[in-house]
C-alpha positions as CSV (number, residue, x, y, z in Angstrom):
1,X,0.0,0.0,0.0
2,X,1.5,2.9,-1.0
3,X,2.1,6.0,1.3
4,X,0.3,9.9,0.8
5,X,2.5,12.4,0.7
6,X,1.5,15.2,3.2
7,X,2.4,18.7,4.1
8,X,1.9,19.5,6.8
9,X,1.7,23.7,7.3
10,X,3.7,26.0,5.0
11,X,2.6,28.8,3.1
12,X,0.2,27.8,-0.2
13,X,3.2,28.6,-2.7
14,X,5.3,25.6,-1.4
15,X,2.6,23.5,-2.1
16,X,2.0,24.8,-5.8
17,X,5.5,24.3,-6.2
18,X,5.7,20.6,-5.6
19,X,2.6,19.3,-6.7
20,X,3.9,18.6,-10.1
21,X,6.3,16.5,-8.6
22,X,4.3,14.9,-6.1
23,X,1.1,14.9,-7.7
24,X,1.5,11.0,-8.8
25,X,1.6,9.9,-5.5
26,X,-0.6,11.6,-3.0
27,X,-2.7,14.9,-3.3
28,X,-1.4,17.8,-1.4
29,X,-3.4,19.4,1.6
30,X,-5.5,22.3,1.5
31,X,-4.3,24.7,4.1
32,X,-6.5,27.0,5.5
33,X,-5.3,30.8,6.2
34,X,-3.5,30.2,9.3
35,X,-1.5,27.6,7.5
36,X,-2.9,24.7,9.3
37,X,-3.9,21.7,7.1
38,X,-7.4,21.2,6.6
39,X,-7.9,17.7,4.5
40,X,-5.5,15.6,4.8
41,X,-5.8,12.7,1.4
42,X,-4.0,9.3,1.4
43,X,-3.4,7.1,-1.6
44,X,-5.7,4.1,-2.2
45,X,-4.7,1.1,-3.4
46,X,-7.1,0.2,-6.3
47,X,-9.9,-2.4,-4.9
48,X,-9.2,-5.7,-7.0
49,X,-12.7,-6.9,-8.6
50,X,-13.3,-10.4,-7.8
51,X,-14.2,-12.5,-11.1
52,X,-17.5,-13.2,-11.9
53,X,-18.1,-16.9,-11.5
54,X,-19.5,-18.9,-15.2
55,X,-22.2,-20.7,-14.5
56,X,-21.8,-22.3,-18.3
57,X,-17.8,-23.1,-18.5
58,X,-17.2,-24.7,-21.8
59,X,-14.8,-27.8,-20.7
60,X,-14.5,-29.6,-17.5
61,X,-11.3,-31.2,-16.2
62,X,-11.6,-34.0,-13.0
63,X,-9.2,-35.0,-10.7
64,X,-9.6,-37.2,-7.6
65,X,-9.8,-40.7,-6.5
66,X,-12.0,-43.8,-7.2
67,X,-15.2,-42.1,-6.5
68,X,-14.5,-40.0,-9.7
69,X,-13.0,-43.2,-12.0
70,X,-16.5,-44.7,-11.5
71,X,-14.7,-47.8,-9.6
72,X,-17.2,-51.1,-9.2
73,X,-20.3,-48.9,-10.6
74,X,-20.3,-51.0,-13.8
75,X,-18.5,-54.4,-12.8
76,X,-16.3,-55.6,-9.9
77,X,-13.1,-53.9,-9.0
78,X,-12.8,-52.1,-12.4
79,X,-13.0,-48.4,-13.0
80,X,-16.0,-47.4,-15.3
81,X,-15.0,-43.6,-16.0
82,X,-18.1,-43.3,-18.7
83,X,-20.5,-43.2,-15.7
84,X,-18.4,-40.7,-13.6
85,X,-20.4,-38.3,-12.2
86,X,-17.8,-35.9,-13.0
87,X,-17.0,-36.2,-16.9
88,X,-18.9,-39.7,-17.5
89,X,-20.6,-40.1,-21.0
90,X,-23.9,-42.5,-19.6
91,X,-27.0,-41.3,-20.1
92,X,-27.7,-43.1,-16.8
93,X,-25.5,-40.5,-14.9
94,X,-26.3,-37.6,-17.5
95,X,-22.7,-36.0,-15.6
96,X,-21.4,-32.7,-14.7
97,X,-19.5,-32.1,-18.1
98,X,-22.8,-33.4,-19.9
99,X,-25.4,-31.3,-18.3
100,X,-23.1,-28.3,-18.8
101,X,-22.1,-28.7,-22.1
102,X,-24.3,-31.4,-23.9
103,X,-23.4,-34.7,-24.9
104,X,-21.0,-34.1,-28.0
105,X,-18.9,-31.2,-26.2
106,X,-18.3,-33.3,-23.3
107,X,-16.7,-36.2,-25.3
108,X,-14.5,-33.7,-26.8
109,X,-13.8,-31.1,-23.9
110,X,-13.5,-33.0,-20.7
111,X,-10.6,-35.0,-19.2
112,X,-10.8,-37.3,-16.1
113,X,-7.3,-37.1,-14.7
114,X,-8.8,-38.8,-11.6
115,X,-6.7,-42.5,-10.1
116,X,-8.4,-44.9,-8.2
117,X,-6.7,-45.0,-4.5
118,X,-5.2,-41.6,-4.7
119,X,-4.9,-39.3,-1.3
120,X,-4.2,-36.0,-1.3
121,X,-0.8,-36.1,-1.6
122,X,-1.4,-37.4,-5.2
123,X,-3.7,-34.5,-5.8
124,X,-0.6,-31.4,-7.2
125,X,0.6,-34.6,-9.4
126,X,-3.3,-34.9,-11.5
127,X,-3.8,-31.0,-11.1
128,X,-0.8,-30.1,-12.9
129,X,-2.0,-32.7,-15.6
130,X,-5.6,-31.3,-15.5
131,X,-3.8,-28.2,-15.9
132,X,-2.3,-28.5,-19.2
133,X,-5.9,-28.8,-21.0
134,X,-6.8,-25.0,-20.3
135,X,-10.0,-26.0,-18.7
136,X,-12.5,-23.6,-18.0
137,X,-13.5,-25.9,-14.9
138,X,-12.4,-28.2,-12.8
139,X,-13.4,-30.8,-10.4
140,X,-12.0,-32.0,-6.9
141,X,-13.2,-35.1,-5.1
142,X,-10.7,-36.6,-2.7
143,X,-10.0,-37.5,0.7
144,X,-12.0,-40.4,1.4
145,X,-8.8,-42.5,0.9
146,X,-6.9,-40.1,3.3
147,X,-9.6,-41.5,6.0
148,X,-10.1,-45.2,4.8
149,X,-6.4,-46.3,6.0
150,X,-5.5,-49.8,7.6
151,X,-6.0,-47.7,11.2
152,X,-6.6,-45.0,12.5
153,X,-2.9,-44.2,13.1
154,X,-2.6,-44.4,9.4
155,X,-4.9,-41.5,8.6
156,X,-3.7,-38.5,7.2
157,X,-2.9,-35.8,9.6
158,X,-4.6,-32.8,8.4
159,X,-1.4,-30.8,8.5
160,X,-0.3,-32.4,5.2
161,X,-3.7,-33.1,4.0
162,X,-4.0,-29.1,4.1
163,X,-0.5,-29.1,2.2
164,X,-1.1,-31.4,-0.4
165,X,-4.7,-29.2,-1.1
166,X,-3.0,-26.2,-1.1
167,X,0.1,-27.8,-3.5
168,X,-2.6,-28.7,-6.0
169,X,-4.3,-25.5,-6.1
170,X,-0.9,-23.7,-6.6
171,X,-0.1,-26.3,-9.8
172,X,-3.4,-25.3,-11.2
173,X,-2.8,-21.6,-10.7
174,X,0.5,-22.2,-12.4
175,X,-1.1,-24.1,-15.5
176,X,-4.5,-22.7,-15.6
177,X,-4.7,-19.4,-13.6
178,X,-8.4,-18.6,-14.9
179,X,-9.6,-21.9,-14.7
180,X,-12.4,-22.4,-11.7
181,X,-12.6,-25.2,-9.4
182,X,-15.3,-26.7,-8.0
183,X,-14.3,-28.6,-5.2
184,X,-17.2,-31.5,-3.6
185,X,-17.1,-32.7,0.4
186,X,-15.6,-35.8,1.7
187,X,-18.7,-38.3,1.9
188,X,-19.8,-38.8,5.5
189,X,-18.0,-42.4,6.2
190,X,-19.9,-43.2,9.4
191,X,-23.4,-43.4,7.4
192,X,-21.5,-45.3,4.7
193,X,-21.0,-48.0,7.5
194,X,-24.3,-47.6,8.9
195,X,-25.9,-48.5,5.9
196,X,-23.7,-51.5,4.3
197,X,-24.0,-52.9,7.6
198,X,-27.2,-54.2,6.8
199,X,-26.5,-55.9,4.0
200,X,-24.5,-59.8,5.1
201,X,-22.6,-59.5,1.5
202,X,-21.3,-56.0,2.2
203,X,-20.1,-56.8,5.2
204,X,-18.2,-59.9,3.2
205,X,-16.6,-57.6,1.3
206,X,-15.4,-54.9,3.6
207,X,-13.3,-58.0,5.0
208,X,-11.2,-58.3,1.9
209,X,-9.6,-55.0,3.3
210,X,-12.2,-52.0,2.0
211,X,-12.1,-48.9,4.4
212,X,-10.9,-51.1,8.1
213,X,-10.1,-47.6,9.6
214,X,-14.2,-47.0,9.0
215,X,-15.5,-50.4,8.1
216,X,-13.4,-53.4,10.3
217,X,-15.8,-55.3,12.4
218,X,-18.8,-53.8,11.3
219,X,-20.6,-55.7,13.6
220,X,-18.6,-54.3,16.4
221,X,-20.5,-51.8,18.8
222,X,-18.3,-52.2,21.8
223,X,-16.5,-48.8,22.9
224,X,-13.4,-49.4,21.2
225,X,-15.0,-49.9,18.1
226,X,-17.4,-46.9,18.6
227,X,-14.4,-44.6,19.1
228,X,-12.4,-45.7,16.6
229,X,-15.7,-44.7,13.6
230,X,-16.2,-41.4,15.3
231,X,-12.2,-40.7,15.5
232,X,-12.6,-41.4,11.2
233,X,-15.4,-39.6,11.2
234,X,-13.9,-36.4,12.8
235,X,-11.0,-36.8,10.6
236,X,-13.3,-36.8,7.3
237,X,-14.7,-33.7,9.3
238,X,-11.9,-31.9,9.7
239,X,-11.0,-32.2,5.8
240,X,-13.7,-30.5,5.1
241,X,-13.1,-28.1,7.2
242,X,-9.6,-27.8,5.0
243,X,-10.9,-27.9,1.7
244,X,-13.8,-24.9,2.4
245,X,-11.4,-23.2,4.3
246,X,-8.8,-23.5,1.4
247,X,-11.3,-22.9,-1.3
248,X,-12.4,-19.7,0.2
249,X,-8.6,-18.2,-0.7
250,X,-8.9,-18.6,-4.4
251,X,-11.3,-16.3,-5.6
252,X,-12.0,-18.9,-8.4
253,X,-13.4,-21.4,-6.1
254,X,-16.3,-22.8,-5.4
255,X,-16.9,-25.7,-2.3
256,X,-19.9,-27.5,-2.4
257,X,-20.8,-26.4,1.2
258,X,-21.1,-29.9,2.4
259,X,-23.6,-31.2,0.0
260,X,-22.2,-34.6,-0.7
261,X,-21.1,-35.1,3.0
262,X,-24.6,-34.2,4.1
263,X,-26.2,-36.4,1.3
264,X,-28.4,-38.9,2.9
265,X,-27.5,-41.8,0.4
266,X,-29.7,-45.4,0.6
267,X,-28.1,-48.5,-0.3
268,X,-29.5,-47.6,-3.7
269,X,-26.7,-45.1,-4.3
270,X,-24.0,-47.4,-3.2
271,X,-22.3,-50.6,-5.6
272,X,-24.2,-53.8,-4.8
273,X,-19.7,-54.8,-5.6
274,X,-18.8,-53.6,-2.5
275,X,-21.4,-51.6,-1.1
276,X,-19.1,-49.0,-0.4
277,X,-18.0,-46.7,-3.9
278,X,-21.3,-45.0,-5.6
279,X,-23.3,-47.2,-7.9
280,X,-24.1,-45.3,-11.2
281,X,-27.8,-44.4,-9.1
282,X,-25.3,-42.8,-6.8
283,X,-23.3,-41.2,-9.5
284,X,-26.1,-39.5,-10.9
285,X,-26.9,-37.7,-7.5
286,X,-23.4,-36.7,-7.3
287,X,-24.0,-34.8,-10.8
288,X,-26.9,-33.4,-10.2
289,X,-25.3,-32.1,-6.7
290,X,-22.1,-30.8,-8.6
291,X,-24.4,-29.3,-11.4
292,X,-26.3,-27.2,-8.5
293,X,-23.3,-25.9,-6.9
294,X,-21.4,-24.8,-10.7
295,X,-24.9,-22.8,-11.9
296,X,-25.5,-21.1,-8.9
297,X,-25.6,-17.3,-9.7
298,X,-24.2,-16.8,-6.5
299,X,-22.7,-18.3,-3.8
């Protein structure tokens, strides 16, 4: 912020003489007949207009984990990217990139840069990626796999998760500093759980090793084990916490405000696989929360 130049008393012809010189960087008092200074003007740094947000971008970029690959929506422990909620072709899903731009754009002007089992920490290494495209959008869903670890000594501390978030941001403002982002919620883990539960086959499955920090002995409702979902469960918490708090430093950003955490999800939503990554019912309510969020006029 620059500094107004002021004068302080003095007769009115030492003023004249140096406002040609000064004149750039500050106005000069008035001084009033006794010499004393009557208005007294500082320079003003130049308010910086915050871009308006486009509700109709015309490509769409995704990066995130297996939630955004369409893992075991189509068949078992596959990714099934044409019904990704985020740039998916399906009419099923009718995604993001397809409701904004319309079926033949999105096959030509979106990108799913998204891996199945990335964390945070992989998120700079897709961003950059995303970045080179020029997108007018893109997408962020990730974290879950920074919560679903072997225990819950293995979760990401949010420290680095708030790192690796803030890395990928910067690599997109490197590649793509126009570009916006809209970033989704962590899905609420703990209702996860409290739906598969119910189903015996689920429960088979989350043995083979699927979420144990959230989903080990789901039958478990003994202290230990009731501790250790809500410990996860604050974790997921906390990272949203991170990404709004995050988001709300790039002007070009746009959080979901929790929608997808707060979505109350059935075991309709969720693959009859593994009964733990959305089905393509569940992908479609992902769209239509994403398309909700971009096409708000304001936020």
């Amino acid at each position: 912020m620059g500094r107004g130049v002021r004068w302080r008393s003095g007769p009115l012809s030492l003023c004249a003489a140096v406002a040609a010189v000064v004149v750039s960087v500050a106005g000069c008092d008035a001084v009033g007949g006794d010499g004393s200074p009557e208005v007294e003007k500082k320079a003003q740094p130049a308010p910086r207009p915050t871009p308006e947000w486009d509700v109709s971008p015309e490509s769409v970029a995704a990066v995130g984990d297996s939630i955004t690959r369409g893992f075991d929506a189509c068949t078992v422990l596959s990714d099934c990217p044409e019904v990704s909620w985020a740039t998916g072709s399906s009419p099923e899903v009718e995604s993001l990139a397809v409701r904004l731009l319309g079926g033949a754009r999105a096959a030509s002007h979106s990108w799913n840069y998204a891996e199945t089992g990335a964390r945070m920490a992989d998120l700079p290494g897709q961003m950059a990626q995303a970045a080179t495209r020029d997108p007018e959008l893109v997408t962020v869903m990730a974290g879950a796999n920074d919560a679903c670890r072997a225990s819950v000594r293995a979760m990401t501390p949010v420290a680095e998760f708030r790192q690796g978030f803030e890395d990928a941001v910067a690599a997109l403002r490197r590649g793509a500093p126009k570009a916006q982002l809209y970033v989704a919620s962590v899905p609420d883990l703990l209702r996860l759980w409290s739906e598969g539960r119910m189903n015996p086959l689920g429960k088979q499955v989350w043995k083979l090793g699927i979420c144990p920090s959230m989903l080990g002995d789901a039958d478990a409702l003994d202290a230990a084990a009731t501790d250790r979902r809500q410990t996860v469960q604050e974790r997921v918490e906390d990272y949203n916490d991170v990404l709004r708090e995050v988001c709300e430093e790039d002007e070009r950003c746009r959080f979901d405000g929790g929608a997808v955490f707060d979505y109350e999800f059935g075991t309709d939503q969720l693959s009859h696989w593994d009964w733990f990554h959305p089905s393509k019912d569940g992908q479609a309510r992902l769209a239509e929360i994403a398309y909700r969020a971009v096409t708000a006029e304001k936020r």
